[in-house]
N, CA, C and O atoms as a CHARMM CRD file, in Angstrom:
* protein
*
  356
    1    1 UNK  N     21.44400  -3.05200 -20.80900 PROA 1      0.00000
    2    1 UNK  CA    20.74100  -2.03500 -21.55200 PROA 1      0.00000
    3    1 UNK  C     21.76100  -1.31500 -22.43700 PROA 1      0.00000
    4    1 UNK  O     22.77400  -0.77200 -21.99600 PROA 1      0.00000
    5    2 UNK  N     21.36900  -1.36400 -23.85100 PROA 2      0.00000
    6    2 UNK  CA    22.12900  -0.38900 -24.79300 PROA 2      0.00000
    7    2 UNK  C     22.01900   0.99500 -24.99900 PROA 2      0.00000
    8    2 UNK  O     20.88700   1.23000 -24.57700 PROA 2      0.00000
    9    3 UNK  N     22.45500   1.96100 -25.35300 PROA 3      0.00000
   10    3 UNK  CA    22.44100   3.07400 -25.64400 PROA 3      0.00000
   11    3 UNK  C     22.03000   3.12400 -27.00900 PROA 3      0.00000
   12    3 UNK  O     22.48800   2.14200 -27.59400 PROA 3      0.00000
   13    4 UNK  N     21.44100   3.76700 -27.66900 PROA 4      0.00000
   14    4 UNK  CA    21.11300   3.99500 -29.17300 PROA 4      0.00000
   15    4 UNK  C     21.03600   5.46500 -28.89300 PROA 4      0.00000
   16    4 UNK  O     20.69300   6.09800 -27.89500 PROA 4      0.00000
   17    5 UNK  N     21.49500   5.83900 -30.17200 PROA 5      0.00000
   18    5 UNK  CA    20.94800   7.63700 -30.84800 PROA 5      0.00000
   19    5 UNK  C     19.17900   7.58500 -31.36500 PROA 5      0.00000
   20    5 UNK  O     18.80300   6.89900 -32.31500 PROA 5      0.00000
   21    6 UNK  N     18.49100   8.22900 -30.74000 PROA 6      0.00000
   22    6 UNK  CA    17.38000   8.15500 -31.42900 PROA 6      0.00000
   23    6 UNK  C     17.33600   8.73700 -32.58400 PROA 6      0.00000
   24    6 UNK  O     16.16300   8.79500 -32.95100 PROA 6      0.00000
   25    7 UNK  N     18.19800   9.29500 -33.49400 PROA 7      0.00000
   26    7 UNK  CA    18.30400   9.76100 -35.16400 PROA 7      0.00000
   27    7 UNK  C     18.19200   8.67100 -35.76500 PROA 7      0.00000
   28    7 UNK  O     17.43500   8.42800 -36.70500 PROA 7      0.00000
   29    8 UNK  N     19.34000   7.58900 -34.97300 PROA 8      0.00000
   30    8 UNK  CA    19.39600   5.98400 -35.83800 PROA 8      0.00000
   31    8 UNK  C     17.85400   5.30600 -36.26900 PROA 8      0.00000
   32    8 UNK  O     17.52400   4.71300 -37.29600 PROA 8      0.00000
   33    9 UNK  N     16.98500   5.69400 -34.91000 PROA 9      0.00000
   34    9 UNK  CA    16.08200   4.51600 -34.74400 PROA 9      0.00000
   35    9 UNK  C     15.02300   5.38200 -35.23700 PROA 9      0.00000
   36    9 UNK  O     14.66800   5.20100 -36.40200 PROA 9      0.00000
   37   10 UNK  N     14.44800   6.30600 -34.54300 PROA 10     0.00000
   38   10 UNK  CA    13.26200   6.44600 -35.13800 PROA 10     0.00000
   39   10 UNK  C     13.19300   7.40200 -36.30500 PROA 10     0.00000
   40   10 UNK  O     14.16500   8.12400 -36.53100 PROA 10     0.00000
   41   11 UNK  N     12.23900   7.45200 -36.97400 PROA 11     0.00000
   42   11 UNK  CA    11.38800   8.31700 -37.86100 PROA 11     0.00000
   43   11 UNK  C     11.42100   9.63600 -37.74000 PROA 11     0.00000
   44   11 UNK  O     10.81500  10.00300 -36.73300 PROA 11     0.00000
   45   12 UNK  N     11.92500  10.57200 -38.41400 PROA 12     0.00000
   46   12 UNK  CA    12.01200  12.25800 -38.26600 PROA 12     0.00000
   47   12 UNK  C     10.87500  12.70800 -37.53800 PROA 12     0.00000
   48   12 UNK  O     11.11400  13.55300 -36.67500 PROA 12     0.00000
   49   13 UNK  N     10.07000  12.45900 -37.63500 PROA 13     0.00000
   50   13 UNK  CA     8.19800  12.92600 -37.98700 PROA 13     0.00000
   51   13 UNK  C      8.23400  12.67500 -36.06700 PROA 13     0.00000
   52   13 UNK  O      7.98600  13.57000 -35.25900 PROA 13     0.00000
   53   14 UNK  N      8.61700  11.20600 -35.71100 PROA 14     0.00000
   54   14 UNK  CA     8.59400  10.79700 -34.40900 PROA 14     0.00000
   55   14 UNK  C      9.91700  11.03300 -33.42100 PROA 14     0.00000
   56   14 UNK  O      9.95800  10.50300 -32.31100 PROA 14     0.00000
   57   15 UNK  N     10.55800  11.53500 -33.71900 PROA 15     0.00000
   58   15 UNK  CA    11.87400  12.32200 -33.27500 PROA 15     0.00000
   59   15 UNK  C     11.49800  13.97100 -32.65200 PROA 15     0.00000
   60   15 UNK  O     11.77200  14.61300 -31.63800 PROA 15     0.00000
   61   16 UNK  N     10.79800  14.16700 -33.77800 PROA 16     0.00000
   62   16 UNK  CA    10.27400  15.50400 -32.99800 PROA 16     0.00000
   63   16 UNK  C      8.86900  15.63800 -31.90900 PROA 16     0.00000
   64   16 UNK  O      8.55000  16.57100 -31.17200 PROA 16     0.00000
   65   17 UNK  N      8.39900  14.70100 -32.07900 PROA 17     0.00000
   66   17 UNK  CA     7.28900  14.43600 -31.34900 PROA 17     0.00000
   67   17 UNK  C      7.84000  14.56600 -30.29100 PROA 17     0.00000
   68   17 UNK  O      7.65800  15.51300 -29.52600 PROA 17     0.00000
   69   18 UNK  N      8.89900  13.23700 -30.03200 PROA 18     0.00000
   70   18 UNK  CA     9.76900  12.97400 -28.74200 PROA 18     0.00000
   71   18 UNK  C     10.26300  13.83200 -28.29000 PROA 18     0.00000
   72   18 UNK  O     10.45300  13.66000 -27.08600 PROA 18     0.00000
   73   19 UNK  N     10.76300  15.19200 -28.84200 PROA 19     0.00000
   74   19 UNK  CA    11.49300  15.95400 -28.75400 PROA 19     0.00000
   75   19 UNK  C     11.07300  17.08100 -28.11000 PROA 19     0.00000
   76   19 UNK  O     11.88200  17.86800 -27.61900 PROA 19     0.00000
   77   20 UNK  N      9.80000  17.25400 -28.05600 PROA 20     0.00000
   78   20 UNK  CA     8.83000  18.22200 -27.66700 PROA 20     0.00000
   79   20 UNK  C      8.78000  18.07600 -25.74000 PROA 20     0.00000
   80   20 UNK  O      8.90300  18.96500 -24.89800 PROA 20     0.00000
   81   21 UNK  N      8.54700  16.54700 -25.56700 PROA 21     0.00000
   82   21 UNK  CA     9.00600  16.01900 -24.17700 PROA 21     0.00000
   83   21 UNK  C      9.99400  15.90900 -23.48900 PROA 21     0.00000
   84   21 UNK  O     10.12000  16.35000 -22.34700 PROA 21     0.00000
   85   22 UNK  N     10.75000  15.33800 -24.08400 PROA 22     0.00000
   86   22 UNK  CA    12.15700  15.68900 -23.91600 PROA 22     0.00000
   87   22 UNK  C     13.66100  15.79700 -25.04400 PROA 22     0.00000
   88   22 UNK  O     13.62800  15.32900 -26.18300 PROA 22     0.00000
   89   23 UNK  N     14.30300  16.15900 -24.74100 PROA 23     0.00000
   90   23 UNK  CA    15.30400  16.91400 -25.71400 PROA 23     0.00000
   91   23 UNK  C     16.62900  16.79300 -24.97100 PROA 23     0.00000
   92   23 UNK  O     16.88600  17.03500 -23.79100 PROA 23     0.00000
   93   24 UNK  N     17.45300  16.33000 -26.02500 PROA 24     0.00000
   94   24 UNK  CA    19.13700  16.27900 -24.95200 PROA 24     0.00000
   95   24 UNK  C     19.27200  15.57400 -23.95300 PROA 24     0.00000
   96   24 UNK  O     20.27900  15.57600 -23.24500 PROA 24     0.00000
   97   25 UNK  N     17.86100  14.60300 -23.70200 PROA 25     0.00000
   98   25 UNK  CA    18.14600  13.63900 -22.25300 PROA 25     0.00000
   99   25 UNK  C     18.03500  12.20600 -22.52000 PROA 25     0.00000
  100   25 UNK  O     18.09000  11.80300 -23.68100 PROA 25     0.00000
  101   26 UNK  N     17.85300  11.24300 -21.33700 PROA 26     0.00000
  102   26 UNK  CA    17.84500   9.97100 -21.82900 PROA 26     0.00000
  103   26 UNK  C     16.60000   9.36600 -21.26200 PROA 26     0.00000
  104   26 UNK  O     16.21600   9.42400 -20.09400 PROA 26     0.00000
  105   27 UNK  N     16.10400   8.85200 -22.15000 PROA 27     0.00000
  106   27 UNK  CA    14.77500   8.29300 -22.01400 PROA 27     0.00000
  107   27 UNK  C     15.13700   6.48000 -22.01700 PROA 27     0.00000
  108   27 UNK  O     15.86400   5.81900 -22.75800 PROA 27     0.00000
  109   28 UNK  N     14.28700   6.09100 -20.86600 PROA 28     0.00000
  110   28 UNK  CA    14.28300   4.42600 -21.44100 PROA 28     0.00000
  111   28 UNK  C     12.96900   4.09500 -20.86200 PROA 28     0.00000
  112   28 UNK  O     12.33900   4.24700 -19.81600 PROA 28     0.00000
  113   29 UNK  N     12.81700   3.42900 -22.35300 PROA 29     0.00000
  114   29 UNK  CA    11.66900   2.63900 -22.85400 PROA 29     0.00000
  115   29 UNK  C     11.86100   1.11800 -22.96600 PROA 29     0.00000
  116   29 UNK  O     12.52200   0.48200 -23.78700 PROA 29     0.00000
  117   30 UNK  N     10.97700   0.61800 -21.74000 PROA 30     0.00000
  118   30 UNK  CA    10.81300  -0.42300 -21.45200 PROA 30     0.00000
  119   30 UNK  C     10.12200  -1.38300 -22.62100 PROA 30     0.00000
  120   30 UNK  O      9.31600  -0.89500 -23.41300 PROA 30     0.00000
  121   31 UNK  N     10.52300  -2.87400 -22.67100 PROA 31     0.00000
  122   31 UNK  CA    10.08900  -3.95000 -23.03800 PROA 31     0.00000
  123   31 UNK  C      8.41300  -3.62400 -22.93800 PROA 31     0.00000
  124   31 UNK  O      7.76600  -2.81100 -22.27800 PROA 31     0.00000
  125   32 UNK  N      8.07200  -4.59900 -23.85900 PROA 32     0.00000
  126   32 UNK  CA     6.80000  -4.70200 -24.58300 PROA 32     0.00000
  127   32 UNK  C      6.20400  -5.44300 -23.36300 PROA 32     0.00000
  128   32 UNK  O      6.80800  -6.48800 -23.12200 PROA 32     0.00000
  129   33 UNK  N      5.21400  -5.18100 -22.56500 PROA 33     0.00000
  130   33 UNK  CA     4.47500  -5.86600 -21.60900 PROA 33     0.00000
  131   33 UNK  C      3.95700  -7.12200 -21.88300 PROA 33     0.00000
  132   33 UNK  O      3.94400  -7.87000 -20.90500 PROA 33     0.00000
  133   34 UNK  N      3.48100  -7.62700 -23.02800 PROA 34     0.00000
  134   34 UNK  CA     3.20200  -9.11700 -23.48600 PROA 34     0.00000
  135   34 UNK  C      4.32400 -10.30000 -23.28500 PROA 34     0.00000
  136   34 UNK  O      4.22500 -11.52300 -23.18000 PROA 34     0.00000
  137   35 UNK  N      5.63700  -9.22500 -23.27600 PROA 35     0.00000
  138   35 UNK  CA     6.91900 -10.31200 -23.23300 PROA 35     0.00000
  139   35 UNK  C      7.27500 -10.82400 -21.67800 PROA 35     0.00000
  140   35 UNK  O      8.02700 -11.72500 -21.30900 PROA 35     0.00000
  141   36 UNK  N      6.54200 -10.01100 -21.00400 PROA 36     0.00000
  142   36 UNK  CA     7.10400 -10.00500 -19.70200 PROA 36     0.00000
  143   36 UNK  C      6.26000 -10.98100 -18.56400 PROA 36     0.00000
  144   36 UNK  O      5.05400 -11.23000 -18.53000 PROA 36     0.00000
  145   37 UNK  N      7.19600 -11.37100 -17.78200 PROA 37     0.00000
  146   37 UNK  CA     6.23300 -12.31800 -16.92600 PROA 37     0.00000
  147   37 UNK  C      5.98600 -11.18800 -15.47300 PROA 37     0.00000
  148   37 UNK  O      6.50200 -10.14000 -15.08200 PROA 37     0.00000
  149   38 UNK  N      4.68100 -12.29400 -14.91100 PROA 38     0.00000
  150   38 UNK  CA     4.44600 -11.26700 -14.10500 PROA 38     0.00000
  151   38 UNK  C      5.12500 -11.52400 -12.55300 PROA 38     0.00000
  152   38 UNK  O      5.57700 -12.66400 -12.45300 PROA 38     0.00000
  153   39 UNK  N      5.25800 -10.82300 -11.52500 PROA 39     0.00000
  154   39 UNK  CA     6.41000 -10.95300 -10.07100 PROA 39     0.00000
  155   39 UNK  C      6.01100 -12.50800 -10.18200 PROA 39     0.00000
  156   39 UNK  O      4.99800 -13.10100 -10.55000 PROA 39     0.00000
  157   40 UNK  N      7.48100 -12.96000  -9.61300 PROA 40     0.00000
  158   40 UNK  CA     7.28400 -14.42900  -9.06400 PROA 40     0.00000
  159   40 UNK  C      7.38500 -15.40800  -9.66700 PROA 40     0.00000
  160   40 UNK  O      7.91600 -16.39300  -9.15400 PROA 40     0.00000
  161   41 UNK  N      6.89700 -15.42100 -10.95100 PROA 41     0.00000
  162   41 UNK  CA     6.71500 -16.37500 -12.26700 PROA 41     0.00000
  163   41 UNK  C      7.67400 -17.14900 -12.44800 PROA 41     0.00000
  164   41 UNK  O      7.49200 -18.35900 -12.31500 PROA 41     0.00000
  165   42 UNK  N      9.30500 -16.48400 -12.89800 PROA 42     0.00000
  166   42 UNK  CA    10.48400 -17.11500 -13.12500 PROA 42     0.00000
  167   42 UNK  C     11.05900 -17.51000 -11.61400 PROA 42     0.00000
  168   42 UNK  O     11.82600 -18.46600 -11.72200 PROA 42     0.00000
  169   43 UNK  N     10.95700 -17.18500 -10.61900 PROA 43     0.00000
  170   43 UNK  CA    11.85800 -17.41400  -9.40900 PROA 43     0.00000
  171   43 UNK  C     10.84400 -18.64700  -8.58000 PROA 43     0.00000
  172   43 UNK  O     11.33400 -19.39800  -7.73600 PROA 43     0.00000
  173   44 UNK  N      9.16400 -18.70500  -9.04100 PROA 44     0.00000
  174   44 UNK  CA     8.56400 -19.60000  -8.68300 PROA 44     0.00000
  175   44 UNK  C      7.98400 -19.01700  -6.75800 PROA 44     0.00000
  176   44 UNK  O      7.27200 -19.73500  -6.05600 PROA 44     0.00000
  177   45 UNK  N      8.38900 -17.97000  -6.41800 PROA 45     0.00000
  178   45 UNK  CA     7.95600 -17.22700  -5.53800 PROA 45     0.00000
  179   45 UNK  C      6.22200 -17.16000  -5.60400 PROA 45     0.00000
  180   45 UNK  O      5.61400 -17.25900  -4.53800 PROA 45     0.00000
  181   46 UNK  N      5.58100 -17.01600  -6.68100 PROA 46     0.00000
  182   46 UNK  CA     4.39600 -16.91700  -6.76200 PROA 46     0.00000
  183   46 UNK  C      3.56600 -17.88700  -6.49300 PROA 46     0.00000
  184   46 UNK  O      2.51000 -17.73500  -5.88000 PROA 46     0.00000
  185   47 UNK  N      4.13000 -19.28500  -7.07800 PROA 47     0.00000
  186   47 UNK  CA     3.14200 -20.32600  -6.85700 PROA 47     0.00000
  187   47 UNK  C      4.16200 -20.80400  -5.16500 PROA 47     0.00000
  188   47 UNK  O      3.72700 -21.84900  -4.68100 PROA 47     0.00000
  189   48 UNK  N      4.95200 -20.37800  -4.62100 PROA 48     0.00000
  190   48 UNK  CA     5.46200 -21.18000  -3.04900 PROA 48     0.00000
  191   48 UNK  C      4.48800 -19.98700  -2.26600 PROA 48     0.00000
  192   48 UNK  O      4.44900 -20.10800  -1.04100 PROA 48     0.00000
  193   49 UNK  N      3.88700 -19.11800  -2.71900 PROA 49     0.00000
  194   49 UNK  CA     3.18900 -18.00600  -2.03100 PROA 49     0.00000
  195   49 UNK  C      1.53500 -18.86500  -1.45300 PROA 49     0.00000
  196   49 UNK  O      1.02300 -19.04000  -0.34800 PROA 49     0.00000
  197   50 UNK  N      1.13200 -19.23200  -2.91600 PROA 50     0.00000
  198   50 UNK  CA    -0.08800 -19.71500  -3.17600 PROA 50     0.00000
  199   50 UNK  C     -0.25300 -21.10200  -2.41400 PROA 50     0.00000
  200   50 UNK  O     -1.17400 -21.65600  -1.81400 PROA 50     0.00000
  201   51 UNK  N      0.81800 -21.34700  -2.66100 PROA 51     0.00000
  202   51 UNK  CA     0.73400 -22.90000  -1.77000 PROA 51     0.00000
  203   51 UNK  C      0.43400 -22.87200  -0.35500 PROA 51     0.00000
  204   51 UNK  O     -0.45000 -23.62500   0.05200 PROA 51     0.00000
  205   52 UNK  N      1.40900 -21.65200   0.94500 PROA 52     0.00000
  206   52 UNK  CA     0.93200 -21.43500   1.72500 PROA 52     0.00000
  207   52 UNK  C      0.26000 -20.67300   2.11200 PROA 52     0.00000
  208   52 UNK  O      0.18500 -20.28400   3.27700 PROA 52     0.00000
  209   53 UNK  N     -0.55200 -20.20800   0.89800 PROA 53     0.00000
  210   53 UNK  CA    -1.78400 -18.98000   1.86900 PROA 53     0.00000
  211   53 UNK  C     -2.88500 -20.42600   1.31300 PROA 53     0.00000
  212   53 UNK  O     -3.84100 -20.79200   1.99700 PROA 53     0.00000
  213   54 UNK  N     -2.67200 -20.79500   0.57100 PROA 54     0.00000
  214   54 UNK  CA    -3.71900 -22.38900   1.17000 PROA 54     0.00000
  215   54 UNK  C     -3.88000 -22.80500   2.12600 PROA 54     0.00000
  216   54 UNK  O     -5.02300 -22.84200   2.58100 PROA 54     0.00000
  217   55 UNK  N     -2.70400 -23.33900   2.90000 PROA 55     0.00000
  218   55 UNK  CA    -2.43100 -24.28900   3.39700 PROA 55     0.00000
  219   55 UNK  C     -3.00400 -23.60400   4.85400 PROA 55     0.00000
  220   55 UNK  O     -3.63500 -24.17900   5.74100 PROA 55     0.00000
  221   56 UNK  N     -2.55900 -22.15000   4.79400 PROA 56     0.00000
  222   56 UNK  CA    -3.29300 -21.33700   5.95100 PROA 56     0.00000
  223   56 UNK  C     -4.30400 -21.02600   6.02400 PROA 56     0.00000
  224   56 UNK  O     -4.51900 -20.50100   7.11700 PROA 56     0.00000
  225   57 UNK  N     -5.62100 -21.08300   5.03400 PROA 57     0.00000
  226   57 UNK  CA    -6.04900 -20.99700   4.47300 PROA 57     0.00000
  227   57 UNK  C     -7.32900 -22.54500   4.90100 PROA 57     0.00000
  228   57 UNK  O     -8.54500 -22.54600   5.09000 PROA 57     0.00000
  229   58 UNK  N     -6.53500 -23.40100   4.90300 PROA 58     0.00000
  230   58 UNK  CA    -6.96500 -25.01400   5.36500 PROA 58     0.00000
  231   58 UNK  C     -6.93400 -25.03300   6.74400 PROA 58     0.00000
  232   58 UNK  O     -7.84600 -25.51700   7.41500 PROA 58     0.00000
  233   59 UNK  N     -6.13900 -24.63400   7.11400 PROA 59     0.00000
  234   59 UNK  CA    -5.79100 -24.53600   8.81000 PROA 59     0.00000
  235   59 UNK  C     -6.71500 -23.94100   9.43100 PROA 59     0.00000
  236   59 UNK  O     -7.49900 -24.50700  10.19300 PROA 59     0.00000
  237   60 UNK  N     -6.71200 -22.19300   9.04300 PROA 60     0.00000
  238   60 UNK  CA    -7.83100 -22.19500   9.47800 PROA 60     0.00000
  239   60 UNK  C     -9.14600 -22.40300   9.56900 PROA 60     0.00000
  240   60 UNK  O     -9.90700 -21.94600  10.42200 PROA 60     0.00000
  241   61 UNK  N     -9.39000 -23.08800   8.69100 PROA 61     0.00000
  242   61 UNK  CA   -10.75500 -23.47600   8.11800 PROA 61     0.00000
  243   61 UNK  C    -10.97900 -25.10000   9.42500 PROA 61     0.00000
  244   61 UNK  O    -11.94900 -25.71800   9.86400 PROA 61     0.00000
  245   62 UNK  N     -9.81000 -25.16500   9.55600 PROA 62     0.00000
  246   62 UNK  CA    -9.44700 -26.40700  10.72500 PROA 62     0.00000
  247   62 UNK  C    -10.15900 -25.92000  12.05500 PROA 62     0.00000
  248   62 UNK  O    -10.85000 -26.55800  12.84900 PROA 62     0.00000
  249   63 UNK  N     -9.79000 -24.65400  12.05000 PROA 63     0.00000
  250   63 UNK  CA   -10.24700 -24.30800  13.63300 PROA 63     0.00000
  251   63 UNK  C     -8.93200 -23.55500  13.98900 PROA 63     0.00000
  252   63 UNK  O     -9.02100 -23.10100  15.13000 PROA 63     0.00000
  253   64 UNK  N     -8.02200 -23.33700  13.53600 PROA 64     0.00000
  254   64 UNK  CA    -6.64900 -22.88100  14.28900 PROA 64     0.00000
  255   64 UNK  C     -6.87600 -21.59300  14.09500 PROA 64     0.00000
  256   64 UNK  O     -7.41100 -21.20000  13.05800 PROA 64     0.00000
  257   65 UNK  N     -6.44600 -20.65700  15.20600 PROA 65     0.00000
  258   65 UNK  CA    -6.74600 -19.25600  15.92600 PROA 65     0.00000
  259   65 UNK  C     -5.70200 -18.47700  14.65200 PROA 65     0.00000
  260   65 UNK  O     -4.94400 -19.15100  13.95500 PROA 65     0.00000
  261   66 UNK  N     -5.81800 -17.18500  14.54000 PROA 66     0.00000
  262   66 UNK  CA    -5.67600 -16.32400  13.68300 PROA 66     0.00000
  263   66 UNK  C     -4.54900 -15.97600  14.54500 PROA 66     0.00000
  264   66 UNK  O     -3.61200 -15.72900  13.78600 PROA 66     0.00000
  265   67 UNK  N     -4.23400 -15.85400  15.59200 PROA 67     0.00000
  266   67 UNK  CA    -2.80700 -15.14800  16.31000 PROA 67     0.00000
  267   67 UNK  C     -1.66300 -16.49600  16.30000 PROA 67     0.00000
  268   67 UNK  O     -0.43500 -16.43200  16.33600 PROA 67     0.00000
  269   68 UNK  N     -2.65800 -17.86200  16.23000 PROA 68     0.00000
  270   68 UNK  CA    -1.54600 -18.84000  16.27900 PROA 68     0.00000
  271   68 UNK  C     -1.30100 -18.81600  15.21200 PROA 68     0.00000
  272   68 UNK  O     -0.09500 -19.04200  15.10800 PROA 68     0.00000
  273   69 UNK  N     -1.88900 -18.62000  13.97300 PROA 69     0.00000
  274   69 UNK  CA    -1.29700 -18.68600  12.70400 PROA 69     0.00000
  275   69 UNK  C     -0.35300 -17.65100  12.27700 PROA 69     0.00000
  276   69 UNK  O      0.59600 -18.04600  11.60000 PROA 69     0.00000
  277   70 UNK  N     -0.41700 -16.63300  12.49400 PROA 70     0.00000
  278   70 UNK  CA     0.54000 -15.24000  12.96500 PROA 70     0.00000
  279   70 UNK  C      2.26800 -16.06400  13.11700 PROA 70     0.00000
  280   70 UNK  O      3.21100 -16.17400  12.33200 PROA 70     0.00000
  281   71 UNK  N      2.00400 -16.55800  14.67300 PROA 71     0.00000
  282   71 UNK  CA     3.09700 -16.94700  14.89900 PROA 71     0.00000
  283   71 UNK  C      3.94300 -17.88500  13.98900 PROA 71     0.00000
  284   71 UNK  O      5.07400 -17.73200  13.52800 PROA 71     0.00000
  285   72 UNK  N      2.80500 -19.17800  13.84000 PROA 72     0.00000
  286   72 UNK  CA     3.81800 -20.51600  13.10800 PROA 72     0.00000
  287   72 UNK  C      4.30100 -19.62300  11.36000 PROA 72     0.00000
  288   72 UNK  O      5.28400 -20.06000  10.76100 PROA 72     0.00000
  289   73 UNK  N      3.76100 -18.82700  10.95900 PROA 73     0.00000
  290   73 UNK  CA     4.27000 -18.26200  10.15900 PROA 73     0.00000
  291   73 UNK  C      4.91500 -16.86700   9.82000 PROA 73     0.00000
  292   73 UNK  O      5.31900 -16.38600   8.76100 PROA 73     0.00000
  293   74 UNK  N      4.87000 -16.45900  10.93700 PROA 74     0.00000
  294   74 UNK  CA     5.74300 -15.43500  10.88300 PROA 74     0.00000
  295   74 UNK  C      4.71800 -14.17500  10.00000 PROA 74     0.00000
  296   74 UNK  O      4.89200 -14.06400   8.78600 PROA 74     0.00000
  297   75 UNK  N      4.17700 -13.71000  10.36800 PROA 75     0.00000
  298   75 UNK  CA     3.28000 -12.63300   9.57800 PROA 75     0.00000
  299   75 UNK  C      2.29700 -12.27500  10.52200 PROA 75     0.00000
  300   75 UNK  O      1.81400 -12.96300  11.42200 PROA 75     0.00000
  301   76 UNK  N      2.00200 -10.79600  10.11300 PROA 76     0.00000
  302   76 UNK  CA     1.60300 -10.13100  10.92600 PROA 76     0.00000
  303   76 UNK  C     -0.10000 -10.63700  11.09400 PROA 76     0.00000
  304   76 UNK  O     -0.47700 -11.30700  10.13300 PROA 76     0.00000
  305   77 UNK  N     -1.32200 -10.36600  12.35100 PROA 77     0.00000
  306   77 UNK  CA    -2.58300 -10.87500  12.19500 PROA 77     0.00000
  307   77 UNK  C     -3.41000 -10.49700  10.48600 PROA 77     0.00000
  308   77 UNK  O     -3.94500 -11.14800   9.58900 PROA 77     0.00000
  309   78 UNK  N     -3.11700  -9.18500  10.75200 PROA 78     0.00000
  310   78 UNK  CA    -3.74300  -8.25400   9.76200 PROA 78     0.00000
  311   78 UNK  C     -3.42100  -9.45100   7.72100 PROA 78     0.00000
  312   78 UNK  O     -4.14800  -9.60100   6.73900 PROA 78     0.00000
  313   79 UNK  N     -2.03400  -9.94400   8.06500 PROA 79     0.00000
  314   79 UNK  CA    -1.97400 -10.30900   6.80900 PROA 79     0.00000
  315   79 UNK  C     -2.76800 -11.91600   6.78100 PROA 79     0.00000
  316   79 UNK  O     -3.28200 -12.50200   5.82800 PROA 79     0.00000
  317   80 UNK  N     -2.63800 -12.30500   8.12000 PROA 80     0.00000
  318   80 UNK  CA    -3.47200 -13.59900   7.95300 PROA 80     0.00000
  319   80 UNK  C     -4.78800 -13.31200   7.50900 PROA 80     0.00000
  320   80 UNK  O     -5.28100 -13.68200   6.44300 PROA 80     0.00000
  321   81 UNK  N     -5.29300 -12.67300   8.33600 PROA 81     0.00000
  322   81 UNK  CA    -6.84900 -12.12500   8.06200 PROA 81     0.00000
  323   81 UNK  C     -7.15600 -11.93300   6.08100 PROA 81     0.00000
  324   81 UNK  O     -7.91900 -12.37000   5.22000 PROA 81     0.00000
  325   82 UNK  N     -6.21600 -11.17900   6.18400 PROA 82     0.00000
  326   82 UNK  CA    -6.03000 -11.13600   4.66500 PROA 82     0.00000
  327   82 UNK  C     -6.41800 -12.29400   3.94900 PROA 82     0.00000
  328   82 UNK  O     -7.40200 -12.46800   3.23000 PROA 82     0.00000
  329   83 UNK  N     -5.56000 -13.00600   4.23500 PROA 83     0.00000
  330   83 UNK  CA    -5.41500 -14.62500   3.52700 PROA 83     0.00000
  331   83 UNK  C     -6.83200 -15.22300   3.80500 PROA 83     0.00000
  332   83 UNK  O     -7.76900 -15.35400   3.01700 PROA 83     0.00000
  333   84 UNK  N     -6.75200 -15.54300   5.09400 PROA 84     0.00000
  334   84 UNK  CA    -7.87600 -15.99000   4.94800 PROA 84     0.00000
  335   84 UNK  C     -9.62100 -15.99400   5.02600 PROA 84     0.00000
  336   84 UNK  O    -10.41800 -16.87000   5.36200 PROA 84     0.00000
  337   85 UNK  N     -9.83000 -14.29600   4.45400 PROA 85     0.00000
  338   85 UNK  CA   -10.75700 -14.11700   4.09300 PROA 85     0.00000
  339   85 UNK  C    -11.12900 -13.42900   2.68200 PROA 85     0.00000
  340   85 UNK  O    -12.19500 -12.94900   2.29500 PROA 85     0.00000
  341   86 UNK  N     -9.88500 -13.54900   2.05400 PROA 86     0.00000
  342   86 UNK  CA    -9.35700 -13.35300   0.59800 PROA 86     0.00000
  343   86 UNK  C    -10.79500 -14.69600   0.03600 PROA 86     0.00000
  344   86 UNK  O    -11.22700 -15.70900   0.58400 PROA 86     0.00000
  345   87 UNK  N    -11.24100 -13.75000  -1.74300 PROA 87     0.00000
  346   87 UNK  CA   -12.17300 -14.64700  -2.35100 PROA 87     0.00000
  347   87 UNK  C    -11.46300 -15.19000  -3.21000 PROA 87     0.00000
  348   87 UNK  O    -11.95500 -15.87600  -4.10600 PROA 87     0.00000
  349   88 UNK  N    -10.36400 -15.00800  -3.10200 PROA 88     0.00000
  350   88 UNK  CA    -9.72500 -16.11500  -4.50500 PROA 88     0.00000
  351   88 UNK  C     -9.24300 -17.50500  -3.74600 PROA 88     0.00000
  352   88 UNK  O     -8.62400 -17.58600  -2.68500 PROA 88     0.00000
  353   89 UNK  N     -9.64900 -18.44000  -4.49200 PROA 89     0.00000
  354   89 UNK  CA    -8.70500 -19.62600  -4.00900 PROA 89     0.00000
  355   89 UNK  C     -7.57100 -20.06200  -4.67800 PROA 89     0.00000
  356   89 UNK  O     -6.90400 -20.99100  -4.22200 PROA 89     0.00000
C-alpha cells in the first residue's frame, strides 16, 4: 500500500468534502469490489469446501449418522446439520 497526499489526487471541491470527515488523518480506501475475488477463489479453499460438504452431503443421504459424520470429519454436529440440510447444492 502507497501513501499519496490527497491535494495530489483529488479535486479541491472533493478534498473538502473529505475533509469535513476527516482532516489530518489517514484514510484507506479500498480496491474497487468488481476487481476482487470472493474468500477462497485464489487459494481454491472454496471449491475443496464444496467438494466435501457434498460428499457429506452423499453420505448422509447414504444413511450415515450425523455424530459419525462429526467425527470422520472433524466438525462440530451443529455444522454437519448445517451441511446437510443446507438448500444449495
Amino acid at each position: 500500500m502507497e501513501y499519496k497526499n490527497g491535494i495530489d489526487l483529488f479535486p479541491q471541491e472533493l478534498l473538502k468534502e473529505i475533509q469535513k470527515y476527516v482532516s489530518g488523518g489517514l484514510v484507506y480506501i479500498p480496491q474497487a469490489s468488481d476487481n476482487r475475488k470472493s474468500w477462497g477463489e485464489l487459494s481454491g479453499s472454496k471449491l475443496e469446501l464444496g467438494k466435501r460438504n457434498l460428499e457429506i452431503k452423499q453420505r448422509f443421504s447414504e444413511g450415515v449418522e450425523i455424530s459419525q459424520l462429526a467425527i470422520e470429519y472433524c466438525l462440530a454436529e451443529e455444522t454437519i446439520k448445517r451441511i446437510v440440510y443446507s438448500k444449495k447444492k
